[in-house]
C-alpha positions as CSV (number, residue, x, y, z in Angstrom):
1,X,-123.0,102.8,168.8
2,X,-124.0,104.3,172.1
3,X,-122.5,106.9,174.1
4,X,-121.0,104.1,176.4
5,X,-118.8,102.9,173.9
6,X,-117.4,105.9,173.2
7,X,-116.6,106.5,176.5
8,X,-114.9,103.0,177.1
9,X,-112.8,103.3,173.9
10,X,-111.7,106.7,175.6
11,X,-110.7,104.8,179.3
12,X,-109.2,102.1,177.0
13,X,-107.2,104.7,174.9
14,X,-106.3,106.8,178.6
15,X,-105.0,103.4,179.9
16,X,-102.7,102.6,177.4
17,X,-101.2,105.5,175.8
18,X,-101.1,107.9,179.0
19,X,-101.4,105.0,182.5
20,X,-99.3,102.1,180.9
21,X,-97.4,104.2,178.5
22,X,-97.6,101.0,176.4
23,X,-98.7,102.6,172.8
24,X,-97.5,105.3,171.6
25,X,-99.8,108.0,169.7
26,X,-98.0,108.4,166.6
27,X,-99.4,109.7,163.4
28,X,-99.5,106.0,162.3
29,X,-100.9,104.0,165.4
30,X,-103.8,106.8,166.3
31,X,-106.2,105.6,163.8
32,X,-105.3,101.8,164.4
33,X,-105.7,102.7,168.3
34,X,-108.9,104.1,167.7
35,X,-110.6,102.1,165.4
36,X,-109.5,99.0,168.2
37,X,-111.1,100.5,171.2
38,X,-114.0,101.3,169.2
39,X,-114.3,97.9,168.1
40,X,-113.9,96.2,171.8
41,X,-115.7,98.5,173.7
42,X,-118.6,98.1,171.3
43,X,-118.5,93.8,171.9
44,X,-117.7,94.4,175.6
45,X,-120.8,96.7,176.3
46,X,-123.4,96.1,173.3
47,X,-125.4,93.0,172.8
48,X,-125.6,93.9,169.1
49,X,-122.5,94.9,166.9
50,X,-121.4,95.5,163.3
51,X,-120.8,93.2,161.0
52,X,-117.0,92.5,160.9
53,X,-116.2,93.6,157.5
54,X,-118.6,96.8,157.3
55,X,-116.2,97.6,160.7
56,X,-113.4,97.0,158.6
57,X,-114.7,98.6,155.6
58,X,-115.5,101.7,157.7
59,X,-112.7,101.9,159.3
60,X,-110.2,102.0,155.9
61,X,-108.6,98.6,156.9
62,X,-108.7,94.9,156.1
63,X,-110.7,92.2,157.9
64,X,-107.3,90.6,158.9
65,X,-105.8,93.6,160.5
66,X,-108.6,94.5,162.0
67,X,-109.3,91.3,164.1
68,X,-105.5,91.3,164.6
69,X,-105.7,94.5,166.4
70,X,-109.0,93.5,167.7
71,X,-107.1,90.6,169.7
72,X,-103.4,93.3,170.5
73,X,-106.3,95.7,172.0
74,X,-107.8,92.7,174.3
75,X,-104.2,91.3,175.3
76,X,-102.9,95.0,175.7
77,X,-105.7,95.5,178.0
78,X,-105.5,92.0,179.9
79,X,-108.9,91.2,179.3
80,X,-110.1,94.7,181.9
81,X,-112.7,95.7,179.5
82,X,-115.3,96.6,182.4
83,X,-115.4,100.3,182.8
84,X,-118.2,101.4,184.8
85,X,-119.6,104.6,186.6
86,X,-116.7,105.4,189.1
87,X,-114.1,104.8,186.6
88,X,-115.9,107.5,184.1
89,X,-116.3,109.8,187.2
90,X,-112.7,109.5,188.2
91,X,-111.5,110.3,184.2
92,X,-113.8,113.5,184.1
93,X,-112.8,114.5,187.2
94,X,-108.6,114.2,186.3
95,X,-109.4,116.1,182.9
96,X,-111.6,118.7,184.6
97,X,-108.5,119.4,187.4
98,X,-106.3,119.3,184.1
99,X,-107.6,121.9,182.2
100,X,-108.0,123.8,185.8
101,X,-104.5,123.6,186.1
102,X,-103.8,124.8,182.7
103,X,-105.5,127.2,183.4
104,X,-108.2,126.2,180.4
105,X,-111.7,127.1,180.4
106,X,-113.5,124.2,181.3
107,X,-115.9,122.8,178.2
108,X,-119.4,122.4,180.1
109,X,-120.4,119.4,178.1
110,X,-117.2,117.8,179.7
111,X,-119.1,117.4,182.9
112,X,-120.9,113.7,183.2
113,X,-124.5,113.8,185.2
114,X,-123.1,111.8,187.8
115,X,-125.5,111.0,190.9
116,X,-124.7,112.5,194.4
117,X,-124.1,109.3,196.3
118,X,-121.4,108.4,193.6
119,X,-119.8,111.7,193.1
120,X,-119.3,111.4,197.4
121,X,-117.8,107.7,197.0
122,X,-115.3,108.9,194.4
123,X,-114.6,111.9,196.4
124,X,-114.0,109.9,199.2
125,X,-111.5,107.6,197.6
């Protein structure tokens, strides 16, 4: 899996457990959670995926649950799967001034390499 859909399962998981306050992150629904943002951001953005039941093996659950949470994940998310530079910008940019306000050292490999003329257009917004 690339780097992108790492990042999308994070906007996903953002979106839903802290935005929409739709899922809550208990000890039992963080794996699910995870394993289902994996699994969509990796079909949304990758030409190429894993076989379903390597996925499922992987991921410590059966082929049925997985493709049910597979399908939650999607209607959870209305079908706004497209995550794209701004979007990653703006998420780096709301932890960064959250761990500012915390008073946190920032982590530098937090930061994204984010061109100039984008950094402005989400500044500017």
């Amino acid at each position: 899996m690339s780097t992108g859909v790492y990042l999308a399962a994070g906007v996903y998981i953002h979106k839903l457990t802290i935005e929409d306050r739709t899922v809550p992150v208990t000890a039992r629904t963080a794996h699910r959670l995870l394993l289902a943002s994996l699994r969509v951001a990796m079909k949304a953005l990758e030409d190429l995926s894993y076989p379903h039941a390597r996925f499922a093996g992987v991921g410590g659950v059966s082929e049925t649950e997985l493709a049910k949470l597979e399908i939650s994940m999607c209607f959870l998310m209305d079908f706004s799967l497209r995550v794209d530079n701004d979007m990653l910008y703006a998420k780096n940019k709301a932890l960064l001034s959250f761990v500012a306000s915390r008073a946190l050292a920032p982590i530098p490999h937090m930061r994204l390499n984010v061109p100039e003329r984008l950094r402005q257009v989400v500044e500017a917004s």
